[in-house]
C-alpha positions as CSV (number, residue, x, y, z in Angstrom):
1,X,175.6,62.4,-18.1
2,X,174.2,64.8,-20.8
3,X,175.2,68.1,-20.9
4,X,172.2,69.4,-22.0
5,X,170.4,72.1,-19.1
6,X,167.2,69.9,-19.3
7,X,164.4,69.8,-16.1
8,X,166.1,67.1,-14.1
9,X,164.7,65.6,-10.2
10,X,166.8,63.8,-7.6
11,X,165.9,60.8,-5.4
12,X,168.1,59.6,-2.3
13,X,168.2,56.4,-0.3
14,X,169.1,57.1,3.1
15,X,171.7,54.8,5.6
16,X,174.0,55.2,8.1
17,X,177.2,55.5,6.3
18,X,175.7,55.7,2.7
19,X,173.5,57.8,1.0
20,X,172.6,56.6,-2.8
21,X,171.1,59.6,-4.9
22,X,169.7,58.9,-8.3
23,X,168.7,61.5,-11.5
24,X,165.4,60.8,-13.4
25,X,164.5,63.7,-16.5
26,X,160.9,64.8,-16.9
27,X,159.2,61.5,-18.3
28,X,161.0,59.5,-15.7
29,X,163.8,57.9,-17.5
30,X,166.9,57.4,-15.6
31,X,169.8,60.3,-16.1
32,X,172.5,58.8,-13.1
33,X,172.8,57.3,-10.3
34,X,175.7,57.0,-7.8
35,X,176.4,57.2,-3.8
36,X,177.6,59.6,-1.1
37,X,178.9,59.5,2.3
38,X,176.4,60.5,4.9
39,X,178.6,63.3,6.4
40,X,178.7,67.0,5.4
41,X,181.6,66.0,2.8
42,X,179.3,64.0,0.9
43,X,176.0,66.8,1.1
44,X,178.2,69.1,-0.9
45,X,179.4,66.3,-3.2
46,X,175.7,65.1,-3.8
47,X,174.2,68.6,-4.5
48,X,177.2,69.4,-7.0
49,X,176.0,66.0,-8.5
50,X,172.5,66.4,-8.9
51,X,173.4,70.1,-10.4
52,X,175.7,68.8,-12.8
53,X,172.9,66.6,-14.3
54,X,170.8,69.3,-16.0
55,X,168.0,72.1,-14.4
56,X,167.4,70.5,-11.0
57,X,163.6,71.0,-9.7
58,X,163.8,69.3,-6.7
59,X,165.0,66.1,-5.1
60,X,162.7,63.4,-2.6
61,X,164.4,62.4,0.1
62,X,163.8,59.4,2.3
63,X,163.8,60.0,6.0
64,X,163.8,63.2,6.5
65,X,162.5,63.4,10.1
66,X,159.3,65.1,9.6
67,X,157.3,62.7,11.5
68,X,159.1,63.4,14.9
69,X,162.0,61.2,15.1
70,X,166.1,61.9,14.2
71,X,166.4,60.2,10.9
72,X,169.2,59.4,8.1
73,X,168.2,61.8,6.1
74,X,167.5,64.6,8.5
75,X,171.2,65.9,7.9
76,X,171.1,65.3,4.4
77,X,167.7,67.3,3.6
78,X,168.8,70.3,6.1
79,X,172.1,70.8,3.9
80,X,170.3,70.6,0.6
81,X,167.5,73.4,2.0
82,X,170.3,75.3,3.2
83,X,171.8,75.6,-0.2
84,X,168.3,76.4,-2.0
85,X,167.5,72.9,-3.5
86,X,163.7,72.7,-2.7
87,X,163.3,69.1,-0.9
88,X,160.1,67.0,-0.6
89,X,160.0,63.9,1.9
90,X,159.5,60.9,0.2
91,X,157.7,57.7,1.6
92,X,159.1,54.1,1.6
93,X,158.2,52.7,-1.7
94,X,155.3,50.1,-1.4
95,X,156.3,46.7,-0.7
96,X,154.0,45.3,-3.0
97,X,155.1,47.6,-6.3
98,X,158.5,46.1,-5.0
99,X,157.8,42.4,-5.6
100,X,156.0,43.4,-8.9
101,X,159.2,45.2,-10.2
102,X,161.4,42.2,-9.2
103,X,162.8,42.9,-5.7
104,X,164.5,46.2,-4.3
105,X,167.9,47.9,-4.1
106,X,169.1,51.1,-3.1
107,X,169.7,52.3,-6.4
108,X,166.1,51.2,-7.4
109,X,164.7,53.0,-4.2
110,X,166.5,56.3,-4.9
111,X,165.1,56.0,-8.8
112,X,161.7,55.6,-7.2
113,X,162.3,58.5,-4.8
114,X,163.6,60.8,-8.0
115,X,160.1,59.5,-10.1
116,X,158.0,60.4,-6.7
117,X,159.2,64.0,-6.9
118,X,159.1,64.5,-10.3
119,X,155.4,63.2,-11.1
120,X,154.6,65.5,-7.4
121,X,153.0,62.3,-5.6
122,X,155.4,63.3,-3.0
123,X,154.7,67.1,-1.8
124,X,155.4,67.6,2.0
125,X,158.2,69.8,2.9
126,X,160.4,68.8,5.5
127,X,161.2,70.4,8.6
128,X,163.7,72.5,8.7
129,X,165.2,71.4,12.3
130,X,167.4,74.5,13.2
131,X,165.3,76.1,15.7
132,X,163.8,76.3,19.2
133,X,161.6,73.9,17.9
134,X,164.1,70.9,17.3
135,X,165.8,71.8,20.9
136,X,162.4,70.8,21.9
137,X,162.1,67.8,20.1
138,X,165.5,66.7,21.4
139,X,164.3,67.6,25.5
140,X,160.6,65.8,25.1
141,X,162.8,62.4,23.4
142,X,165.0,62.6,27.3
143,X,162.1,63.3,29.1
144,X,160.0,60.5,27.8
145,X,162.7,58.2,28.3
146,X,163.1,59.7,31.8
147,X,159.5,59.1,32.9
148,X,159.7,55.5,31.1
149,X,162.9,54.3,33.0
150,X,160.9,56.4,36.2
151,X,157.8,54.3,36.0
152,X,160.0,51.0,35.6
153,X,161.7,52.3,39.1
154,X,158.2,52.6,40.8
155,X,157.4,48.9,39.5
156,X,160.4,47.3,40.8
157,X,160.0,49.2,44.3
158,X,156.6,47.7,44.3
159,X,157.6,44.3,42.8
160,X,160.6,43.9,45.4
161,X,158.5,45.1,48.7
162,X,155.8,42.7,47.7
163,X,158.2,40.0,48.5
164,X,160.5,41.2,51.0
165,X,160.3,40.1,54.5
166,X,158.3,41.1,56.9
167,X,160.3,43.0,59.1
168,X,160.9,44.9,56.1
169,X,157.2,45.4,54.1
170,X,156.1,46.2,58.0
171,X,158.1,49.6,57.4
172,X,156.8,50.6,54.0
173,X,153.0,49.3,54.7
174,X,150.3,52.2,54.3
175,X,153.0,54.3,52.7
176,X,152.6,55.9,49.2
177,X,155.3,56.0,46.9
178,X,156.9,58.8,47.4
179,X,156.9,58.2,51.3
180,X,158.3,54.8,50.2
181,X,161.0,56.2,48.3
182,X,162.3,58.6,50.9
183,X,162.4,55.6,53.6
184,X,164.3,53.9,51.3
185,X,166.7,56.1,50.1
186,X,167.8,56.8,54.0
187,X,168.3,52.6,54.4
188,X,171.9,51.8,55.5
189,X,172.0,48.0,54.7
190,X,175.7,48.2,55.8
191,X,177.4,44.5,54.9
192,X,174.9,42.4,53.8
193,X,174.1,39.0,54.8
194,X,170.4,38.5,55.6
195,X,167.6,38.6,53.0
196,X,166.2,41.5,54.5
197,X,169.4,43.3,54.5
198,X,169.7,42.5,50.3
199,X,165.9,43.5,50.3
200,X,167.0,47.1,52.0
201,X,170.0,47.0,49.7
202,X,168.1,46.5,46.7
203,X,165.3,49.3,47.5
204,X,167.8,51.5,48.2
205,X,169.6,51.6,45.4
206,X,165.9,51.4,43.5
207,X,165.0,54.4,45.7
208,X,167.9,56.4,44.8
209,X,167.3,55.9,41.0
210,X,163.7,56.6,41.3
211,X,165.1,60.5,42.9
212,X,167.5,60.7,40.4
213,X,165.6,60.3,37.8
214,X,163.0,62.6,39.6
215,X,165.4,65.4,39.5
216,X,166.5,65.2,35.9
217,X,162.8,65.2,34.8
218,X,162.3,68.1,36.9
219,X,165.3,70.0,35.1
220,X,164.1,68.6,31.8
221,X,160.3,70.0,32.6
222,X,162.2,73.6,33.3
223,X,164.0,73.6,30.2
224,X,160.6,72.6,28.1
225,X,159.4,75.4,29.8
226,X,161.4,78.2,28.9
227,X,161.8,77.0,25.3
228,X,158.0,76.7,24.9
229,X,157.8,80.6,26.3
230,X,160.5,81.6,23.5
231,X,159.4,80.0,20.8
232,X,155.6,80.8,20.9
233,X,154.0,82.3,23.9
234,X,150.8,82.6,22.3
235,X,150.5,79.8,22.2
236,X,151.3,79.0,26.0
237,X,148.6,81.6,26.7
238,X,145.6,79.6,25.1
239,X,142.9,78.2,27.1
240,X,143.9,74.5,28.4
241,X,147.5,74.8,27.0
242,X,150.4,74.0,28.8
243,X,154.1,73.5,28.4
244,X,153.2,69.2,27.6
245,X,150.7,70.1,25.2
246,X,152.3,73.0,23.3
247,X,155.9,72.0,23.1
248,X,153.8,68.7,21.3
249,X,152.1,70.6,18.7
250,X,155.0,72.9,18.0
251,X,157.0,70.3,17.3
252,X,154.7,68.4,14.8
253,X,154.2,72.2,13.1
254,X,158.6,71.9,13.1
255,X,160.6,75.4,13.1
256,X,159.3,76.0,10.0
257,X,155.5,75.7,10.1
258,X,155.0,77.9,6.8
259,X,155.5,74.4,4.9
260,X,151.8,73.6,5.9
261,X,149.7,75.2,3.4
262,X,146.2,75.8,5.3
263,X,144.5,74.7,8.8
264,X,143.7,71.5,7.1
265,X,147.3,70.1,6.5
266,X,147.6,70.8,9.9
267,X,144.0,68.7,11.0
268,X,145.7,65.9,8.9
269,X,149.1,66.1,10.2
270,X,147.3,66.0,13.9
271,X,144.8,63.2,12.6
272,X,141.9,65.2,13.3
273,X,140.4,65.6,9.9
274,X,137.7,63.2,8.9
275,X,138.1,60.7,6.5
276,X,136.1,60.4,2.8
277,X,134.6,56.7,3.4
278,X,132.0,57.0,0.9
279,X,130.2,54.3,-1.2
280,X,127.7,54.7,-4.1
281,X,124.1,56.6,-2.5
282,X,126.4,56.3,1.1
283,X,128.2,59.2,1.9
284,X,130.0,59.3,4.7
285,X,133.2,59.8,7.0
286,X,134.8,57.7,9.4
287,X,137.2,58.4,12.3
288,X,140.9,59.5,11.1
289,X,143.4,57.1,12.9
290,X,146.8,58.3,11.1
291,X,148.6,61.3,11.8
292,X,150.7,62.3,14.1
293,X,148.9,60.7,17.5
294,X,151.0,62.2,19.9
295,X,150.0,66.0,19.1
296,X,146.0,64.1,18.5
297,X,146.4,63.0,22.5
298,X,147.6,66.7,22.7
299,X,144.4,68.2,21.3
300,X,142.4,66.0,22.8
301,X,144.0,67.1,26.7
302,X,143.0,70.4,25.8
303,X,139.6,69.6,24.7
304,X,138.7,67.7,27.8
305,X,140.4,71.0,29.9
306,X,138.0,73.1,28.5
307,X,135.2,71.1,29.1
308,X,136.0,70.9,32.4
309,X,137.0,74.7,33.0
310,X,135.9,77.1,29.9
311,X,132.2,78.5,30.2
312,X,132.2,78.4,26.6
313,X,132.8,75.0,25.8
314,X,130.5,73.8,28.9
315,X,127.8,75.7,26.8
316,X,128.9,73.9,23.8
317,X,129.1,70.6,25.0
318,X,125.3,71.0,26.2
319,X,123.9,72.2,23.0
320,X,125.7,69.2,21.1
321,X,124.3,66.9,24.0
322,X,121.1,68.5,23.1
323,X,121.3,67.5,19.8
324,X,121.8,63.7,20.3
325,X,125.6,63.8,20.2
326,X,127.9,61.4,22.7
327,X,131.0,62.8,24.6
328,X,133.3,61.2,22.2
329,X,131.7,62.8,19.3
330,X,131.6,66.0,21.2
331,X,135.6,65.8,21.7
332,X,136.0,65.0,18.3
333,X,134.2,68.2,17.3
334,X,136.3,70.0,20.0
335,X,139.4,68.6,18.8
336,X,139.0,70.0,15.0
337,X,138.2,73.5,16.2
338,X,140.9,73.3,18.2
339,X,143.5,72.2,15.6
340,X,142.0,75.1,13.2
341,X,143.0,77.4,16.5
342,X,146.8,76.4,17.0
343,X,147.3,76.5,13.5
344,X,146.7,80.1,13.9
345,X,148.6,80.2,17.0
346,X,151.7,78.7,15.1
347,X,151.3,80.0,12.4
348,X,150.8,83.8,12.6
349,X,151.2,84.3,16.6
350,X,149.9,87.2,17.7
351,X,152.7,89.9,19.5
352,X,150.7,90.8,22.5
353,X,150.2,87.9,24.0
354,X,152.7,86.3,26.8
355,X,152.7,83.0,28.5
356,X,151.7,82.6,31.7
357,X,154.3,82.0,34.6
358,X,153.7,78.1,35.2
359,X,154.8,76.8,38.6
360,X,156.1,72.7,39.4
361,X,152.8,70.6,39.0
362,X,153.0,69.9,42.7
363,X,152.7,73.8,43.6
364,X,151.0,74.8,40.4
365,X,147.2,76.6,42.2
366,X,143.7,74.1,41.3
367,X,142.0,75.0,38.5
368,X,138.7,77.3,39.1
């Protein structure tokens, strides 16, 4: 590679076992290319690389695990931050551009990556993922496996009483499910050798797995808790906010929520911003359906929680309904004033404020 100090920009390709990194100068022509081992050995290799090429800018990265889930090249964009490279996420090159360009490679991938960065198509930082806020991300991936693998327990309680036999469903009938599971947690099939002893077998050991699985959500639920309290507890303290909602949204913000650069990134991140659909004499918007959906189910909770509880929304709700709009207009209102709200909240929390002390949902006091 030249030795010259020009303007230079990275790209990476993210595996398992193999990252390939390419160099592209300022009009897109191709410096380098080589690959690197995905492991911590290979980081510091790749960012020695990619300064040896000339006066790096910055470097797209594939996979960086901004959209919620652990990714290839979460490790890989965290050790190139860490070191002062500035790092932009880079999407999947279009499928179609593939086929036009004669087929795909990784070295062809991390040259599109390095031309994505350097003509700025690809802006969004990263998140940084060494925070309170990953350790959330991390709990809410357990518990939603939890309550999945839960929910599948409560099915197959119900699936195997429905055709057990009757000496057995007699026991369970007029039961709910929770009554259900305690009978049949306390069975003692013993040996078995009748179908109704399997049956009891069977629901026990279903019974058992449904508590189990009861407890670690629990613990989980207590640990989303606290972290939510320590991270932001401004945030905790809003108006229809609790630990569900807000451990959501702070980690779609990510520890390092600076990287959005106004309330709108943040509407567009949640999926609450409208879209341009405009034609000609027709201007218009139509109904954003991208984003990140889980924290646009988040705002949305809280929007219909204050429309059932907050004096203020009840009045607002009643002048929009005045005005010819439908409830589902109305939330989407709701929703965007909302979004512009937590971004605050995350963004520039305000000292003062605590959370509130939340009890188990079973004990937790009714809502005035």
């Amino acid at each position: 590679m030249s030795e010259d100090r020009v303007d230079v920009f990275g790209g990476v390709d993210t595996h398992r076992d193999v990252h390939v990194g390419a160099v592209v100068d300022g009009v897109g022509r191709v410096v380098g290319s080589g690959s690197f081992g995905a492991d911590e050995s290979g980081y510091r290799r790749m960012a020695a690389w990619f300064g040896s090429a000339g006066q790096l800018v910055r470097v797209g990265v594939e996979g960086t695990g901004s959209y919620g889930t652990g990714s290839y090249g979460t490790g890989l964009a965290r050790h190139l931050a860490a070191v002062g490279i500035e790092v932009v996420e880079v999407m999947r090159p279009n499928r179609q551009l593939r086929r036009q360009r004669g087929g795909k490679s990784d070295s062809v991938d991390a040259e599109a990556a390095a031309r994505a960065a350097a003509s700025a198509q690809a802006t969004s930082v990263p998140k940084s993922g060494d925070g309170s806020v990953e350790c959330l991300r991390m709990l809410l991936v357990a518990r939603r496996s939890a309550l999945k693998a839960r929910t599948q327990a409560a099915n197959q309680i119900h699936s195997v009483i429905v055709g057990a036999p009757e000496q057995v469903k007699c026991r369970l009938r007029g039961l709910n499910l929770q009554a259900q599971v305690r009978v049949c947690a306390r069975w003692r099939p013993g040996e078995a050798q009748t179908t109704a002893a399997y049956a009891k077998k069977a629901l026990q050991h279903l019974a058992r797995r449904y508590q189990a699985l009861d407890t670690e959500i629990g613990e989980l639920e207590a640990d989303i808790r606290r972290l939510c309290a320590r991270a932001n507890p401004a945030l905790l303290a809003a108006k229809g906010v609790g630990p569900d909602t807000a451990s959501v949204l702070l980690v779609a913000a990510g520890d390092n929520p600076d990287r959005m650069k106004s309330e709108r990134s943040f509407a567009a991140l949640c999926g609450t911003s409208p879209v341009p659909a405009s034609s000609g004499q027709i201007v218009r918007h139509r109904l954003n359906r991208g984003g990140n959906r889980q924290a646009n189910s988040a705002l949305w909770r809280i929007a219909t929680t204050r429309m059932r509880t907050d004096a203020a929304t009840r009045d607002y709700v009643r002048r929009r309904r005045a005005e010819g709009k439908k409830k589902p207009e109305i939330i989407r209102c709701r929703k965007r004033h909302i979004a512009r709200e937590i971004y605050r909240l995350i963004t520039n929390p305000p000292q003062h404020r605590t959370a509130p002390a939340y009890a188990p949902a079973a004990n937790r006091p009714a809502s005035p």
